[in-house]
DRENLO-348402 format. One record per residue (C-alpha): x, y, z; residue in three letters. Coordinates in steps of 0.25 Angstrom, whole numbers, plus 5000, padded with zeros to 4 digits. Layout:
<pts>
((X Y Z) ALA)
...
</pts>
This chain:
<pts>
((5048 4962 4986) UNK)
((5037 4954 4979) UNK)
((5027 4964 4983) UNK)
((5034 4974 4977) UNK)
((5036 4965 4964) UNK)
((5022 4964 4963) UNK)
((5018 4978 4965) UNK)
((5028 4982 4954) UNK)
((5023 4972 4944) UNK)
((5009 4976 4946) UNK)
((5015 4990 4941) UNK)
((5024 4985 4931) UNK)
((5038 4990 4936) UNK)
((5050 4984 4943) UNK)
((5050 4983 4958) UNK)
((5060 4994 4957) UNK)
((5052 5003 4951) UNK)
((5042 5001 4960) UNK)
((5048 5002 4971) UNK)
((5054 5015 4969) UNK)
((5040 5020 4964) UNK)
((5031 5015 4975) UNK)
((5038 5010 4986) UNK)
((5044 5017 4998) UNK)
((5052 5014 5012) UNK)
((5043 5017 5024) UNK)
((5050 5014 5037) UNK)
((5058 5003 5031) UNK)
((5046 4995 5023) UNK)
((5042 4999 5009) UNK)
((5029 5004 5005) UNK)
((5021 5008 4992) UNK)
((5021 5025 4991) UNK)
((5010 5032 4996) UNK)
((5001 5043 4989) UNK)
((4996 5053 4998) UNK)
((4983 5060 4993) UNK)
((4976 5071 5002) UNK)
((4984 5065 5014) UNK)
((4981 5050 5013) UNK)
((4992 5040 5007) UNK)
((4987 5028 4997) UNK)
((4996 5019 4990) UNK)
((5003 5023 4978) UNK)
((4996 5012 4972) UNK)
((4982 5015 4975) UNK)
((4973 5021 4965) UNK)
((4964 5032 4970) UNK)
((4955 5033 4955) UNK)
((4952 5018 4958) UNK)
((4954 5017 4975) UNK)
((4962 5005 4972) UNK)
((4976 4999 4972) UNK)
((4985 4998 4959) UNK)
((4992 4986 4963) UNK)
((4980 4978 4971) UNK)
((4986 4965 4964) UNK)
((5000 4968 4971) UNK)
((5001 4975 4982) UNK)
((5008 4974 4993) UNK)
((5006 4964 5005) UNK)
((5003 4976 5014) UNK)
((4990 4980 5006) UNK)
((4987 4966 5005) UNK)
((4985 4966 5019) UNK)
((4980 4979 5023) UNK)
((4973 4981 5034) UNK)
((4976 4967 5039) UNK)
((4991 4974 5045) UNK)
((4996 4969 5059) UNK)
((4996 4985 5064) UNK)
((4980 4987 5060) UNK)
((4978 4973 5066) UNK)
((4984 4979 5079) UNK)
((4977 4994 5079) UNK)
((4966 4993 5068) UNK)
((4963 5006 5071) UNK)
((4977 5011 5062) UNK)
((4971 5003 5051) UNK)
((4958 5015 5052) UNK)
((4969 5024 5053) UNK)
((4977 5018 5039) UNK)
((4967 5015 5031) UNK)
((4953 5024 5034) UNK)
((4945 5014 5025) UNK)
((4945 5001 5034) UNK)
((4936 4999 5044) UNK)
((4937 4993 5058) UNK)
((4927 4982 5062) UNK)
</pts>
């Protein structure tokens, strides 16, 4: 819950609010809203004028640690598959 907290203070609404604006249930864990633009999915919060994200300061635990996640740790080669960018040494 502090996450989400954080996240709504760095945009200046209740948690409520933010949650009902950004958040959604996927497979029984919640998760930011996704854009998609010519078949790809961003974050709702990333800003594709500046290529960066709009709450950097206080995001989530998750993108804190991407690409350090236990499933790319086992099969690195999902991590090429979620994130073209990254490169495998």
């Amino acid at each position: 819950m502090e996450e989400l907290e954080k996240m709504a203070d760095s945009r200046k609404i209740s948690v409520a609010q933010f949650s009902k604006q950004y958040v959604r249930g996927v497979q029984g864990r919640l998760a930011l809203q996704e854009r998609v633009l010519n078949g790809e999915h961003f974050c709702c919060f990333f800003d594709f004028i500046d290529c960066q994200c709009t709450i950097y300061q206080s995001r989530p635990n998750q993108c804190k640690t991407f690409p350090f996640w236990n499933q790319f740790k086992k099969d690195p080669q999902k991590l090429l598959v979620e994130c073209p960018g990254v490169t495998l040494k």
